[in-house]
N, C-alpha and C positions, 0 to 999 in steps of 0.2 A: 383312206383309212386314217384314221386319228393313231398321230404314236407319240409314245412316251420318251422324253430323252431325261439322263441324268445329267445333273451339274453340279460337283462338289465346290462346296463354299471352300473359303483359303483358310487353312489352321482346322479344317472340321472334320470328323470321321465321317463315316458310311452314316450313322443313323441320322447324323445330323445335317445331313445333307441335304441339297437342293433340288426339287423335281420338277419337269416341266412338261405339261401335255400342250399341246399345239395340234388341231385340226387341218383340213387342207383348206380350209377359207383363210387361217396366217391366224386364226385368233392362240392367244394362249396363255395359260393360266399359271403358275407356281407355286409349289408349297414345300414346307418343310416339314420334318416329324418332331423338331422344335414346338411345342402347344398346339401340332395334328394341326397348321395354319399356312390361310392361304396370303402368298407372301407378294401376287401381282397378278393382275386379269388385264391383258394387252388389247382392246378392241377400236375398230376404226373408227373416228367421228363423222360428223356429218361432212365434212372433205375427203374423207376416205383416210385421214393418218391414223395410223398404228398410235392408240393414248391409254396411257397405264392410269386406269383409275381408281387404285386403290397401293394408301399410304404403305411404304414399309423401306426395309434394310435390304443391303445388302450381302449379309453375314448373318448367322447363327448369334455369334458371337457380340454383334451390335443387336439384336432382340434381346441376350438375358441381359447387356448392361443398358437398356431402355429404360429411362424412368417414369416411360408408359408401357405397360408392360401387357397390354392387350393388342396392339396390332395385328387383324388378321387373325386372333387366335378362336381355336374352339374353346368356351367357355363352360365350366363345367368345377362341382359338380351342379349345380346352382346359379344358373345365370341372374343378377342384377342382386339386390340385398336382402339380405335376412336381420328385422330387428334386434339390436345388441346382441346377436350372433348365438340367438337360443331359439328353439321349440321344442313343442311335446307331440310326439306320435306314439301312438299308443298307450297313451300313459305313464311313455319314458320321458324324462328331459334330459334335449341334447344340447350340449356345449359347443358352440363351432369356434376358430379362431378370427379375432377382432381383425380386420384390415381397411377399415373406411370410417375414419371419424368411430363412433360405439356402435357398428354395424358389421356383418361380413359383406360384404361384396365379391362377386363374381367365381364364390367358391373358398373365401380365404386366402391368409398369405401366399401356397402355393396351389396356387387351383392348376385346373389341366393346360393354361398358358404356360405356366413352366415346367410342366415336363415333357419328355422325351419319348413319342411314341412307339409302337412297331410299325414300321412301315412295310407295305408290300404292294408290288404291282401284281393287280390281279387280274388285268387285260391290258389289251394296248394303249386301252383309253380311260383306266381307272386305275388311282391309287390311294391303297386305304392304310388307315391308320389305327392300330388299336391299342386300347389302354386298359390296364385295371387297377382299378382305385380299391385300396385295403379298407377293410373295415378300420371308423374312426380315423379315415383319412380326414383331415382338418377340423374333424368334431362329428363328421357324416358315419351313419348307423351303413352296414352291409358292404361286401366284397361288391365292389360295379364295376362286370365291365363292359368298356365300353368301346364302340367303332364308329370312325368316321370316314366314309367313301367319299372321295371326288372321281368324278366322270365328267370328261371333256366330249360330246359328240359331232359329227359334221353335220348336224344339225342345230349346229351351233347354241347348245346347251350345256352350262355348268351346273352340275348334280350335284349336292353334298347332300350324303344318306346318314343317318344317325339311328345308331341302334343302342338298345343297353339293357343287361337284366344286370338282376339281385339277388343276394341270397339271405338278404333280411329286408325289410319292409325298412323304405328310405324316403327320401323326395330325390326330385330331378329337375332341370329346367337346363337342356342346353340351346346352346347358341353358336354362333361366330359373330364375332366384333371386327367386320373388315372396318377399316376407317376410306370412306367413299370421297372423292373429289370427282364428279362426274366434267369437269371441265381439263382432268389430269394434275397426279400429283404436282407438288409445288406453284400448282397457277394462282393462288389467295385465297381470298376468303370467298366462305361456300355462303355468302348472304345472299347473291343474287339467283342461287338455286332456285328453282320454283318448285315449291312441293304441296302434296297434295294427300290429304287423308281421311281415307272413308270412315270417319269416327265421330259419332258425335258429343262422346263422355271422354273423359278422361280418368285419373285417379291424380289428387291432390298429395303433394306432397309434405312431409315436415321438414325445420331446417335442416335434418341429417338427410332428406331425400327421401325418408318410410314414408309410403302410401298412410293418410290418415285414415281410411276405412271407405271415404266418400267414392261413390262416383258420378262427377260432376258434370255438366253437362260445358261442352265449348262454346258455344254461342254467345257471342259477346263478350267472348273473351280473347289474350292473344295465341290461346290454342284452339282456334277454329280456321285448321286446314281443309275444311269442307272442301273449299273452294282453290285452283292454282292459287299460292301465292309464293312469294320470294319469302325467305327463311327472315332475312334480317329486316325486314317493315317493320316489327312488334317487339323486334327481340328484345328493347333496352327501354320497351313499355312502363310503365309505375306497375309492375304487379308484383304483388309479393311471393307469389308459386317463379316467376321466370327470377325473383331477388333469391331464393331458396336454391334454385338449379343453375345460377352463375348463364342462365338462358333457358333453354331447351334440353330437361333430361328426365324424363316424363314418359309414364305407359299410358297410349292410348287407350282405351275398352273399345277394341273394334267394331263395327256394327255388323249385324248376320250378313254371313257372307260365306264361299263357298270358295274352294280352290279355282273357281272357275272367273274368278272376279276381284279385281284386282282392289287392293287396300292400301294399295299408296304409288303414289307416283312423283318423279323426282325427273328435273329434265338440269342439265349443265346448260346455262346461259350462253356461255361462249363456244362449245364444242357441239350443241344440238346432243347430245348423247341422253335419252330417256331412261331411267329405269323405273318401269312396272312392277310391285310387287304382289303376291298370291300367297296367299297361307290360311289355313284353317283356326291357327294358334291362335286364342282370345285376344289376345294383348303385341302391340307394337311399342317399342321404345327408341323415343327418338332424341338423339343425342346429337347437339349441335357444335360439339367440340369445346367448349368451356374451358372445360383442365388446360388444354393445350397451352405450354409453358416455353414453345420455342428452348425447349433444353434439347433437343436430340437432332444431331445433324445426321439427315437420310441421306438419298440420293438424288443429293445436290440441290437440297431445301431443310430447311429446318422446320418442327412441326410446332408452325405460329397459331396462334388464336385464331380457333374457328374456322381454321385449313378443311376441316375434314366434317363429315356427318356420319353417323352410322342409324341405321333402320334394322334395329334388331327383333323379328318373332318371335316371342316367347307366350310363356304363362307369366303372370303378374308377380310383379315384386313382395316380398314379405308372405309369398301365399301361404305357410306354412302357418304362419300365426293370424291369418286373417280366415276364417271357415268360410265367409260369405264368397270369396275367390273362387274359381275355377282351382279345379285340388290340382296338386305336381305330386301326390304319394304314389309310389311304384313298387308292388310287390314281390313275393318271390311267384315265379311261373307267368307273371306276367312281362312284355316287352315293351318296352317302347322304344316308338319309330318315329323319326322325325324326316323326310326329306323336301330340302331346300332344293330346288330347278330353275337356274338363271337361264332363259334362252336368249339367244344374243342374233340381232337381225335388224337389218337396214328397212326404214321405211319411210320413204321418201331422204328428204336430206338426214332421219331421224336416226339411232339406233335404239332399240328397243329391248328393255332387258325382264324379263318375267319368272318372276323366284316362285318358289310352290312350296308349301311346308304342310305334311301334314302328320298329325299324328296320331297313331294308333295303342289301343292295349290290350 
């Protein structure tokens, strides 16, 4: 039976506390109700060691004084940017708050990274987190709220469930932003990752990083992960989309694809450890660590240039201001369901990890 233990951080209350499921295969995951985020996935490599591979703190307390301030979080209410921090839905314009260059990013100043959820254990092997975000929270139209489930089972699957209504006609686009090192945090740089994605467009970016409306195809260019390849071959290429993104920060346009088949693939060089990705969500964004400023001492690494990757499912960036996109408008009576499914499992020397997202309305 999978069970939950608690673990209070030092200097932190109950809300902000530490939670940990662990199955009986030893895998085990942690999160906090600090931005409803997951704070460490412990799984074996291909030697069989116990390797946390994904970045983060030790403390509450060291996530709000990060001066990366997405680690692990759920993203919301808007994952990735919205041009100069406006659109019109329904013939309104809304104002968001600026926090990237003249863009919102990942919600505004305070998106659901820095708040404080409710958490509850709602079985032995799930713990959810919910929020509701006010009307005109950051500039966003409608009371949303929202839940985040994780489930650990001994089938060695990490579940994160995302739910959310409204009581005015909104947009949505959530996520989590774990920062991945499939080799274990602190081992270097994620260049020799070999990744892999089933996309053959992209969406060009401008110098603040908005989608210009294109979508381009990769071929022959350095975002054609069609094929395995190591992240860092291309990354410091003459292009001017990877000079725009400081490398790799970019939405794929997935190609047709079903939960049943995987749309990206990531293996850690030195630790064998795979992850498989599944999602239905039009769009993957892959971020190759750029910002990373070596300002924040973790645990027992600081977080240097291009430590970490992150493969976030979503809908497209700017989709609000772009019609030809796949729409994120979410009404009142309607729900949206997003769940993300890691399954975590040895094969051969490998371990193999398979995320699922889909979403429904």
């Amino acid at each position: 039976m999978t069970t939950a233990m608690l673990i209070n951080c030092r200097n932190a209350t109950t809300r902000t506390a530490f939670y940990t499921l662990k199955n009986k295969n030893q895998m085990t995951a942690t999160f906090t109700a600090y931005g409803g985020r997951l704070v460490s996935l412990i799984v074996p490599d291909k030697n069989g060691k116990p390797t946390n591979i994904v970045l983060g703190f030790d403390s509450v307390q060291q996530y709000a004084r990060s001066t990366e301030p997405y680690f692990g979080a759920t993203i919301g209410r808007y994952g990735n940017r919205i041009a100069k921090g406006k659109f019109t839905l329904e013939g309104k314009d809304y104002t968001l708050a600026i926090n990237n260059g003249p863009n919102t990013l990942h919600g505004g100043k305070h998106g659901f990274q820095s708040k404080v959820w409710q958490a509850t254990q709602t079985t032995d092997s799930t713990i959810t987190f919910g929020y509701l975000s006010k009307d005109r929270e950051e500039g966003f139209p409608g009371n949303l709220s929202v839940k985040v489930s994780y489930t650990l089972t001994d089938a060695n699957e990490l579940k994160i469930n995302y739910t959310a209504t409204t009581d005015k006609t909104t947009v949505v686009n959530l996520t989590n932003h774990a920062f991945f090192d499939l080799n274990g945090e602190g081992s270097g740089s994620i260049g020799n990752h070999i990744l892999q994605i089933n996309a053959d467009n992209y969406t060009p970016v401008d110098s603040t990083l908005i989608p210009t409306g294109q979508i381009s195809p990769v071929k022959g260019t350095p975002f054609d992960f069609t094929k395995p390849t190591a992240i860092g071959v291309r990354i410091n290429d003459n292009s001017q989309q990877l000079k725009n993104g400081k490398g790799y920060d970019h939405n794929f346009a997935l190609n047709r694809h079903s939960i049943k088949t995987p749309v990206a693939k990531v293996i850690g060089d030195k630790s064998g450890i795979l992850m498989q990705v599944y999602t239905d969500q039009p769009g993957l964004q892959f971020y190759s660590g750029n910002f990373m400023q070596s300002k924040n001492k973790m645990r027992g690494y600081t977080d240097d240039f291009r430590t970490a990757l992150a493969l976030e499912t979503q809908h497209f960036p700017d989709s609000p201001n772009q019609p030809q996109f796949p729409s994120t408008v979410l009404k009142p009576g309607q729900t949206y369901h997003t769940l993300l499914l890691a399954v975590l499992r040895s094969s051969g020397p490998l371990l193999n990890i398979f995320c699922c997202c889909q979403e429904i309305w």
